[in-house]
Every structure is written in C-alpha cells, then in structure tokens.
C-alpha positions as CSV (number, residue, x, y, z in Angstrom):
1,X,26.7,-0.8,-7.5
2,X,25.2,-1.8,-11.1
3,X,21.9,-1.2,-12.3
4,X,20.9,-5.0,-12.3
5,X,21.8,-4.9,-8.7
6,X,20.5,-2.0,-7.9
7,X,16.9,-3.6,-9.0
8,X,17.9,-6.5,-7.0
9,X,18.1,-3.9,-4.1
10,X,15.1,-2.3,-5.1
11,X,13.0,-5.7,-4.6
12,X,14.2,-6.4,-0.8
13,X,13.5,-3.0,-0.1
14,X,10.0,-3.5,-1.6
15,X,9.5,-6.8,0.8
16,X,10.9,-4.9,4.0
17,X,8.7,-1.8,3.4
18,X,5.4,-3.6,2.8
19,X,6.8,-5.6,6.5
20,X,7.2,-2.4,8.0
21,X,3.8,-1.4,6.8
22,X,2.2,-4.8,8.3
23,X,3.8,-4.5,11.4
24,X,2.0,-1.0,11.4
25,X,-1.2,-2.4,11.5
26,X,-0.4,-5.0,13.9
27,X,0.6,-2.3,16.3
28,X,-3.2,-0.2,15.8
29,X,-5.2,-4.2,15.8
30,X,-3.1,-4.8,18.9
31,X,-4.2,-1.2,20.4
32,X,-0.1,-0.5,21.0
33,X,-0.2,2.8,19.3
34,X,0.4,4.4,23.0
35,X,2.9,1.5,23.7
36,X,5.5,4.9,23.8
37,X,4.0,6.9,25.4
38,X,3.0,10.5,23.8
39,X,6.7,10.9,22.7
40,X,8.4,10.6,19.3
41,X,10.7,9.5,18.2
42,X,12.1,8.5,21.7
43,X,9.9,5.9,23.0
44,X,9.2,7.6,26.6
45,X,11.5,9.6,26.2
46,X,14.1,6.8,26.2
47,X,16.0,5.7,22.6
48,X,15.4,2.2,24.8
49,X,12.7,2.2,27.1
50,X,12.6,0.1,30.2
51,X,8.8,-1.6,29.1
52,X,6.6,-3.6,31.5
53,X,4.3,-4.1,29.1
54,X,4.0,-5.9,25.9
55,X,2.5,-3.3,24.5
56,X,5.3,-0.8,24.5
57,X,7.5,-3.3,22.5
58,X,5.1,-3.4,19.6
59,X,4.8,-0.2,19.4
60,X,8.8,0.0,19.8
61,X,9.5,-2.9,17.6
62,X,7.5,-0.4,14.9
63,X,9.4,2.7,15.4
64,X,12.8,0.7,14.7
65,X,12.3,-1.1,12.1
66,X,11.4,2.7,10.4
67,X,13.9,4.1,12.0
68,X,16.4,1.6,10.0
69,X,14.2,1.6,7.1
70,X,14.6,5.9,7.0
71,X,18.7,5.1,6.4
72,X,18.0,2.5,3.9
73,X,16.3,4.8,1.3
74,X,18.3,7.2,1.8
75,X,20.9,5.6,0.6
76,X,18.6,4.0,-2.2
77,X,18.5,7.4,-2.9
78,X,21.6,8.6,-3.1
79,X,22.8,5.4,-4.9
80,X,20.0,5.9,-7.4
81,X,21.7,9.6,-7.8
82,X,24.7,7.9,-9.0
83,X,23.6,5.1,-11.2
84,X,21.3,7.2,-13.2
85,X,20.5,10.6,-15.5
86,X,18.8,13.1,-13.6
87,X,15.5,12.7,-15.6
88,X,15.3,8.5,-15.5
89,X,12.1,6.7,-14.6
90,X,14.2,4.9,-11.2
91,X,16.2,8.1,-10.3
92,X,12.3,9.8,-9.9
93,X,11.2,6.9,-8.3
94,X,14.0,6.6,-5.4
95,X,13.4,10.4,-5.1
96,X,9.4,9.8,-4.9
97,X,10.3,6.5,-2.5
98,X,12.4,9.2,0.1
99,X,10.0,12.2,-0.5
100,X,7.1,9.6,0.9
101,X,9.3,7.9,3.4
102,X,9.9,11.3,4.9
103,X,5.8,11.8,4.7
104,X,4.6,8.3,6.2
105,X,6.7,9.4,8.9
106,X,5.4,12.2,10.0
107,X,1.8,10.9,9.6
108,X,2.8,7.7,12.0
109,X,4.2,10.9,14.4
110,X,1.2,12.8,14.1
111,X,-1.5,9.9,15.0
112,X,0.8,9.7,18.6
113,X,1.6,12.7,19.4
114,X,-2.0,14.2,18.9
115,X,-3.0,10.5,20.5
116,X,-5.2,9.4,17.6
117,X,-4.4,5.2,18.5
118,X,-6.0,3.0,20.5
119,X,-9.5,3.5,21.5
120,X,-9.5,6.7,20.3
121,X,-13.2,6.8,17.2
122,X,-13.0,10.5,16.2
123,X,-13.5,11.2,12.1
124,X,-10.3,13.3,12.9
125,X,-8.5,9.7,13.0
126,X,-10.6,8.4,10.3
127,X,-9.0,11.6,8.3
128,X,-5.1,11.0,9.0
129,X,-6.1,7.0,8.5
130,X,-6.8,7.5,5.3
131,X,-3.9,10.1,4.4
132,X,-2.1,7.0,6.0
133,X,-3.5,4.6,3.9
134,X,-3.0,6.6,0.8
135,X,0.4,7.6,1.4
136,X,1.5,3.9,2.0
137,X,0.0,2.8,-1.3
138,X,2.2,5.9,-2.4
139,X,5.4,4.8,-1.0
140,X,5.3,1.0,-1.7
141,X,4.3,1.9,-5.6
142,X,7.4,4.3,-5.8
143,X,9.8,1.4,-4.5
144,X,8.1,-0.8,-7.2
145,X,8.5,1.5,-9.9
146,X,11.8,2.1,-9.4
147,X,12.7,-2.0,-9.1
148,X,10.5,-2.1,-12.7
149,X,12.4,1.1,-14.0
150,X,15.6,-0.1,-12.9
151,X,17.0,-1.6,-16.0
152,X,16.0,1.0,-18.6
153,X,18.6,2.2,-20.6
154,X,17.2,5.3,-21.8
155,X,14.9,8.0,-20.5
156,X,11.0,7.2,-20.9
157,X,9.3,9.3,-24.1
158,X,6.1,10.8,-23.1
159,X,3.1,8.3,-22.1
160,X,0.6,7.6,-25.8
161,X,-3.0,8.8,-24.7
162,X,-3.9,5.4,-24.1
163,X,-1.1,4.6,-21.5
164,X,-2.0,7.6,-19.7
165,X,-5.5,6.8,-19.7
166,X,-4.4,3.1,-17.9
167,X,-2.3,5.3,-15.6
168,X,-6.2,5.9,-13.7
169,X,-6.6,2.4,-13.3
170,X,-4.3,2.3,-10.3
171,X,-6.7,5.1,-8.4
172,X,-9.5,2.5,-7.5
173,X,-7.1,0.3,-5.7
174,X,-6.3,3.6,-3.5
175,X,-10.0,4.0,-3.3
176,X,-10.9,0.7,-2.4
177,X,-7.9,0.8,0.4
178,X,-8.9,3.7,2.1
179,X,-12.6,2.3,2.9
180,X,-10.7,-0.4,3.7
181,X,-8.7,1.3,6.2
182,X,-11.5,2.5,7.8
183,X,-13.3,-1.0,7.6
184,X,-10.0,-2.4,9.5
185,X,-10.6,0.3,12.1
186,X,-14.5,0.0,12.3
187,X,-13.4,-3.9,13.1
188,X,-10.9,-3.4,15.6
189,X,-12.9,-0.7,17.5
190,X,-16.3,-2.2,17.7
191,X,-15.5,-6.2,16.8
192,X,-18.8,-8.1,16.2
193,X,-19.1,-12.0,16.1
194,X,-22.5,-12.3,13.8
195,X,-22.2,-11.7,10.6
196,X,-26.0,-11.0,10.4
197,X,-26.2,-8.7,13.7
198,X,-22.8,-6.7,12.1
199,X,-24.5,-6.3,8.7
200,X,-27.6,-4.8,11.0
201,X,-25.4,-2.6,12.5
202,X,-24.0,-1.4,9.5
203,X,-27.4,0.3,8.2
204,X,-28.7,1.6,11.5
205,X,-28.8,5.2,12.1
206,X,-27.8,4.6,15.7
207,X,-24.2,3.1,14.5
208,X,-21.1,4.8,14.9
209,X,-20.1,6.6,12.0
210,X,-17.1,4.1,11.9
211,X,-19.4,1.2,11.6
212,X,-21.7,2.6,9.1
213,X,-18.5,3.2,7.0
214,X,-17.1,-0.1,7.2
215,X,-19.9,-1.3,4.5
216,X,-18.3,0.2,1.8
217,X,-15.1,-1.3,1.5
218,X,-16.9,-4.6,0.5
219,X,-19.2,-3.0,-2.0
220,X,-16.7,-0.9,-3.7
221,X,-14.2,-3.8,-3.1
222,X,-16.5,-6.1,-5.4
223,X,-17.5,-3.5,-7.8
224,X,-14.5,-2.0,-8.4
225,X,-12.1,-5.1,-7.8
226,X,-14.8,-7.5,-10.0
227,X,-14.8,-4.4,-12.8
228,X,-10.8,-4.7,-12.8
229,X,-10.8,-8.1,-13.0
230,X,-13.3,-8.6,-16.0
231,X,-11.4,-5.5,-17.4
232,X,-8.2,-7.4,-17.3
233,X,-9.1,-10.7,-18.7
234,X,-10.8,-9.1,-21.8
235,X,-7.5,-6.8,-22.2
236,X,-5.5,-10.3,-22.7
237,X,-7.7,-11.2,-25.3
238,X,-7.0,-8.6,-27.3
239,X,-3.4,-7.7,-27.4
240,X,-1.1,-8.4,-29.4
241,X,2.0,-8.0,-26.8
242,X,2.6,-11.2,-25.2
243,X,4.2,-9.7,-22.8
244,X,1.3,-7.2,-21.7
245,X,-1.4,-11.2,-22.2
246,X,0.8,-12.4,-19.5
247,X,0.6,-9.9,-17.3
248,X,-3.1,-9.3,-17.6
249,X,-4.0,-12.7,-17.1
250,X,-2.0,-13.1,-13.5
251,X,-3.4,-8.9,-13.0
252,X,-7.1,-10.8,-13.6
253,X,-6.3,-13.6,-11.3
254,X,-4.7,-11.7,-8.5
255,X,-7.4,-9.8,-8.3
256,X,-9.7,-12.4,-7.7
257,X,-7.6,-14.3,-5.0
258,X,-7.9,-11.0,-3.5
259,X,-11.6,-10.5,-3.5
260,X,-12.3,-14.1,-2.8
261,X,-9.8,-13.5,0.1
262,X,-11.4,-10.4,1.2
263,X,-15.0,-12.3,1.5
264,X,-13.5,-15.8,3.7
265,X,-12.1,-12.5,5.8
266,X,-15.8,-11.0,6.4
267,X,-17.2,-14.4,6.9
268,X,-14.9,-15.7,9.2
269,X,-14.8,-12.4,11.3
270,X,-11.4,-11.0,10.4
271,X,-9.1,-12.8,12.6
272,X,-6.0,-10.8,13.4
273,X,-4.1,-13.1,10.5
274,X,-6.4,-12.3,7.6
275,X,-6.3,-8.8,8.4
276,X,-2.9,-8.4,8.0
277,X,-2.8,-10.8,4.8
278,X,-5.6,-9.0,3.8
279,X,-3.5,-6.0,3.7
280,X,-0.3,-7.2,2.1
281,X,-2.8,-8.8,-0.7
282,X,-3.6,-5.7,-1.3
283,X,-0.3,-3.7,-1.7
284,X,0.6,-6.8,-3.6
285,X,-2.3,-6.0,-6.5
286,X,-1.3,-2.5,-5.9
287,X,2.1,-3.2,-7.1
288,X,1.5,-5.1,-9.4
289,X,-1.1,-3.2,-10.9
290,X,1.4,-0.3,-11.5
291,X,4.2,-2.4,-12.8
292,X,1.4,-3.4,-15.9
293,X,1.0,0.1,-15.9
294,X,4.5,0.8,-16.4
295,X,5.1,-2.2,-18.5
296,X,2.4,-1.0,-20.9
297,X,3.8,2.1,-21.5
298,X,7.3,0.9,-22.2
299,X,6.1,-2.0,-24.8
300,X,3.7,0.3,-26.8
301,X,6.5,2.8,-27.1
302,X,8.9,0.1,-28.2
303,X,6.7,-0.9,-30.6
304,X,5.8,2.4,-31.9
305,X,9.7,2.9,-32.0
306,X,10.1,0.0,-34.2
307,X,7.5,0.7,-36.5
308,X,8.5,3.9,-37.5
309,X,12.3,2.4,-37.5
C-alpha cells in the first residue's frame, strides 16, 4: 500500500467509524442497549442469537459492525507500521486510532454488563456517558489526523507557541459534546413535547438531575460554538496563508450550520433524525476543527522553514 492510498484508506475508515458511532446512539434512543442480554461480546451468549425482538438486532447490528471495525484498525495499524518512521505524525495517529478503539470498547462493555442502558437515570451512567462521549471525539480525531498526516514526507518539528496555543481550541467542542451527551440522554429518558413546559422543567428544583443538566448543552453550545465561530471568521481576515483563510472561513460557517442545526433540533423536539444528525454534525466540526489545527501547524512551520532558507 502507498501513502496516498493509505490516506484514501484513512478517509473510509473515518466515514465507517463516525457510522458505527451513530448507530451507537440509535441503539441507547431506541432503548436496545439490553437487546443482548447482560453478555458481551456474545449476544446471549450466542455469537448469533435466535432474537424475537427487534430490539436485540439493534443492539446486535452494533456489536458487529465493532466487531468488524476492531480488525479494520488493526490492520490500519499495522499497515501504518509499515508505511512510516516510527516517530511520524500518521504512524501516532493509527497507534492513538487502535489505543482508543481498544478503549471505546470496553466503555460500550462496561455500560451492559453493569446494565447502565435503557431506562436506567443514575449519575453513574451520566459518568461513563461522558467518558463515552469524550473518548469517541478521541477516536474519530485520531483517524482524522492520521488521513490529514498521511502524506507528510517528513517527521513534524515541534508546534511554535502559537500552534500549541490553537491546539486548546479543539477542547470546547469536547466540552460542549459531553453536555450534549447528557442533553441526548435527559431527552430520551424523560421526552417533553412543550418547549415552554421543558424549559420549566429544566430550572425546577424537583427535576431530575438529568433534566436540570440538559440546559447546558445549549448555553455552552451558543457561547462557546458562537465564540468559535466569530473567532474563526476574524482569524481569515488576518492571515496571510491562503490556505489557513480557506479553511477558517468553511471552520466559521460549519459552525454555524451546526448551531443553527442544533436550535431547529430544540424547537422541533429532537426527533430521532436530528439527534443522530445532530451528532455526526458534530464529529464533523470536531474533525474538522483538528485538521485546521493540524494544517496550521504544518503551514507556519513551512513558512518559517522557508524564511530562514
């Protein structure tokens, strides 16, 4: 395999884990998280179960599509081993993609086997949600990274001050996802059809804790999302990289299609489709986000390179 096609490779693994991820969350909206039973990985203690219920093939339809994707980055790994030097940007990043492969797994194990799906409304779940969430963001942004690190001929000099400042910026997306996680939850477990009545509920001291949560993910959502935005569009102003105006432009407008997104989702209810758009929307800003990131760093140290050339 050649590096061009390894990055090609990178990018369908990028689509099918964000899938894999989506189908996730349809299997907690559609309360199939005990579709297998309390087993795992067999799915009652079958590798195929005989299933009456619909249920138990959501939940089974999840564990082999990971089960598949598990082989896949391994051997993303290993071919990653081949292609490149043992300290390149895409050899870390196949290594970081298995290293949280390996992790998400065990997470998804540990919400069934200590029966933390369905109905269940403990802050335990909350807790291992939000590792969940966070360590998705985690494994989605090493496949990205090593589709953006791909081509690079030569090992990546240190970060400048400023890059490694910008390398924060990618922290209140994982911020804003985990109160969103737990706003998905808050929805799916106690679903309200007025907008007024939920907002009501979401200040009351009576509330579950999940419910009184769920306000935050919109007002950290249009703080911090509107904050990145503006921050964004000003930055392409003011460069001189095209490259880097480009990118913060579509950064600035992906954002809002996001939030704006985000709002018709609130207002409308969050019907089972804009939940789960709502989610790849977000691993979508997520990766992109990083890729600037990335991007950044490499075209300020080219052009450092080349000025001291």
């Amino acid at each position: 395999m050649t590096r061009a096609r390894f990055q090609k490779f990178a990018g369908l693994l990028l689509a099918y884990t964000i899938l894999v991820i989506l189908w996730g969350a349809w299997v907690r909206i559609s309360h199939s998280g005990d579709g297998c039973g309390d087993t795992w990985p067999l799915c009652h203690g079958q590798l195929i179960p005989e299933a009456q219920r619909g249920k138990t093939w959501v939940e089974y339809g999840h564990r082999l599509m990971s089960g598949i994707y598990g082989f896949v980055v391994i051997y993303f790994w290993w071919v990653a081993r081949r292609l490149y030097p043992a300290k390149h940007f895409a050899r870390k990043a196949a290594l970081a993609t298995l290293i949280f492969m390996i992790t998400e797994a065990l997470l998804g194990a540990k919400l069934v086997l200590f029966k933390l799906v369905t109905t269940n409304d403990t802050p335990y779940r909350a807790f291992v949600m939000a590792l969940h969430q966070i360590n998705s963001f985690m494994l989605t942004g090493a496949v990205a990274l090593a589709y953006a690190g791909a081509l690079e001929k030569n090992i990546l000099t240190p970060a400048s001050k400023t890059a490694r400042r910008y390398q924060l910026l990618p922290w209140i997306i994982v911020i804003i996802g985990i109160t969103g996680a737990w706003a998905s939850l808050s929805n799916s477990l106690f679903p309200t059809e007025n907008l007024w009545q939920g907002l009501m509920d979401d200040f009351s001291s009576e509330s579950h804790f999940l419910v009184r949560l769920r306000g935050l993910h919109p007002a950290l959502a249009l703080l911090g999302g509107g904050s990145l935005a503006l921050f964004f569009w000003l930055f392409a102003q003011t460069s001189e990289l095209d490259v880097i105006k480009k990118r913060s432009v579509f950064m600035s407008a992906l954002i809002i299609c996001g939030i704006l997104f985000g709002i018709a989702t609130l207002f409308l209810h969050a019907p089972v489709w804009m939940k789960i758009t709502h989610l790849c929307l977000a691993h979508v800003i997520w990766v992109t986000l990083l890729q600037w990131v990335y991007c950044y760093r490499v075209s300020t140290s080219n052009e450092l390179k080349s000025q001291l050339v």
